[in-house]
N, C-alpha and C positions, 0 to 999 in steps of 0.2 A: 504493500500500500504506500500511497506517495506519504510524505510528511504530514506531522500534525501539524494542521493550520493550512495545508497550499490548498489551491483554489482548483476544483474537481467540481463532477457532478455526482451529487447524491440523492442517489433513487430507493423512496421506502416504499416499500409494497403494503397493503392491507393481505389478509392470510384468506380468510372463507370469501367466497363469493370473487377472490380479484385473483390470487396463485392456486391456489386449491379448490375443486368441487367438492365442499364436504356432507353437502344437504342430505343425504339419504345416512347418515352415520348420526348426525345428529338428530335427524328425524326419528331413529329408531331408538337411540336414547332417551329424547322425550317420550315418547310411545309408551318407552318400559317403564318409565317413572309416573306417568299418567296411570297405566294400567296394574300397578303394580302397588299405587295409590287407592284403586277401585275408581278411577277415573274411564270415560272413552277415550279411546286413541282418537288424536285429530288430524283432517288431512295432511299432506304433506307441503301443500301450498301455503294454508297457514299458518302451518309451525316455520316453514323459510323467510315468512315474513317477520316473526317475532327473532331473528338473528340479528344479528352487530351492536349489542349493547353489553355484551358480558355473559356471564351462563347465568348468574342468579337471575339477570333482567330478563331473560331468554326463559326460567323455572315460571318467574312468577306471572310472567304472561299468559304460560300455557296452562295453569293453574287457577288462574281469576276464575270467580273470587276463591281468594285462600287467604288462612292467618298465616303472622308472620312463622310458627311454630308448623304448619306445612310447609311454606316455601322453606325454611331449614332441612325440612325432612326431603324436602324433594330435590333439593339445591344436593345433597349427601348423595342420593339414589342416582341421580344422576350423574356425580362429578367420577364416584367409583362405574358405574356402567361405560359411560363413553368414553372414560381411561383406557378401560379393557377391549375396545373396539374402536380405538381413534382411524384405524385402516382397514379396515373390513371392504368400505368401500370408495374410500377416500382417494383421490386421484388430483394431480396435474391437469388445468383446465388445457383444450389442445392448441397446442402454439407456444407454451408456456414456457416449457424447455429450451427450444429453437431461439423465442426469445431472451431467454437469458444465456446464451450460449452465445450468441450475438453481441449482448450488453458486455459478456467476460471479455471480448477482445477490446475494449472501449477502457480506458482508462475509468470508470465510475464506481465508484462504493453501492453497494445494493444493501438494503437490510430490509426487517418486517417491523412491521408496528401493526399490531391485533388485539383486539378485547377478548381473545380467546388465553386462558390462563400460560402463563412463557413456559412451564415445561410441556404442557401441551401441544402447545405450538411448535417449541423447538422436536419435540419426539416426532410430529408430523413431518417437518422441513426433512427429521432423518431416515425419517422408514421410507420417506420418496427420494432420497437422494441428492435431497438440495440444499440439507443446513450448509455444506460448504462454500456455499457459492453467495450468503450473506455475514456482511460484515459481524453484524449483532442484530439482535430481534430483543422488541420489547413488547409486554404481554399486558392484557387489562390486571393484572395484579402485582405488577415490576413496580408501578408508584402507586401514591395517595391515588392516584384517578386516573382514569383513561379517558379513551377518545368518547366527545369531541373534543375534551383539554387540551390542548398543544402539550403540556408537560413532555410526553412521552417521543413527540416530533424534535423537538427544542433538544430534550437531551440525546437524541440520534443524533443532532445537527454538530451539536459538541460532541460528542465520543467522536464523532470521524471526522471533527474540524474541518465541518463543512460549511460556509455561510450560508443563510436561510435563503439568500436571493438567488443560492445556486442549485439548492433543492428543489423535489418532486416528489408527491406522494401520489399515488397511485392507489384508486380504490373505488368500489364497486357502490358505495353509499352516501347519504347525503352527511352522515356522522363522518365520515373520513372527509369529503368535502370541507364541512363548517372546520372541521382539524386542521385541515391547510389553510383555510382563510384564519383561523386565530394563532395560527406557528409563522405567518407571513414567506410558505414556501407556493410552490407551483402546484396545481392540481392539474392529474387527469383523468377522469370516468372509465370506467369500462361497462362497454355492453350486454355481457358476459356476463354478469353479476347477477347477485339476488334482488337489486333493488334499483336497475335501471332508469324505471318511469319514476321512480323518486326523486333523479338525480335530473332527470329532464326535467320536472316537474320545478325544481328551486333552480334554475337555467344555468345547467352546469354549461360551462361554455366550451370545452372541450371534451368528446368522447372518443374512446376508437371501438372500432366492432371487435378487432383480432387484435392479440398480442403483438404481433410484427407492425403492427402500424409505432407502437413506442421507439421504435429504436431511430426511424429520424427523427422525436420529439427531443430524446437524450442528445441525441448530438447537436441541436442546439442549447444544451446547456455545459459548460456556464458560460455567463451571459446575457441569461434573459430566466425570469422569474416566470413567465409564462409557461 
């Protein structure tokens, strides 16, 4: 990696929904926690809708109404369920790879930033074969708070002495969006995601359909904040 401090492009990625498909593993952890509660299972549609806030935020939604003494119970059922099946059927969105295989020849830092818990995330990055090919990953439980806080963007931007004007975040939600507008980096949408019409809907200004579309966006950085 170049020096701490020179002037690079650094690219964080968001984990569910922007590198990873993981909607059918999480799907069936909630399920088992619903059902396992004496609850119905619920569609699959809905529960990908209740993703990118965290797993408790993710328990209690698919739980409402519930005390806070079930969301504990089910937040518990859950975090041991989905530990033990984080790749069951968890996969590299397509392009994903090729993409970042691409980015490896480019002088840039890559890392993650996810509201999915950091060793969770990092066991994912390694059962697919990619935690190498990121700098550091930071998880919705690495600080006080996650995304949409900047905290977690801001301190990517330091650990790789990157200035914010020469950063990108990358991600699939309008919670990674509002993240890049309050870390003061660049944002770019992806199509591909859980929550596309979200991100159209708050006028994300920039999306790509395919991963391969990022890699002229990177090479205009640094340089340009967009």
């Amino acid at each position: 990696m170049p020096a701490r401090g020179a002037a690079r492009a650094h690219v964080a990625f968001d984990l569910d929904g922007t590198l990873v498909d993981s909607r059918a593993d999480l799907v069936a952890a909630v399920n088992h926690v619903l059902t396992s509660m004496g609850r119905a299972a619920l569609p699959a549609e809905t529960l990908t809708g209740f993703v990118g806030e965290g797993a408790r935020r993710l328990v209690e939604r698919a739980l409402a109404p519930a005390s806070p003494a079930d969301v504990d119970a089910g937040l518990a059922g859950f975090m041991t369920w989905y530990g033990a099946h984080l790749l069951d059927a968890t996969l590299p969105y397509p392009g994903i790879v090729d993409m970042l295989d691409r980015l490896a020849e480019r002088p840039v830092v890559l890392t993650v930033l996810s509201n999915k818990p950091e060793a969770m995330s990092r066991d994912i990055l390694t059962g697919l074969g990619l935690a190498t090919r990121f700098a550091d990953v930071i998880g919705g439980d690495s600080l006080p708070t996650r995304k949409p806080d900047p905290a977690g963007m801001m301190l990517l931007c330091a650990r790789t002495g990157t200035p914010a004007e020469h950063a990108l975040l990358v991600g699939d939600s309008v919670i990674d969006l509002r993240t890049a507008e309050a870390a003061g980096v660049g944002f770019c949408g992806v199509a591909w995601g859980l929550a596309p019409d979200g991100l159209r809907a708050a006028g994300c200004a920039r999306m790509i359909a395919t991963p391969a579309e990022l890699v002229p966006i990177v090479q205009r950085i640094p340089g340009s904040a967009a």
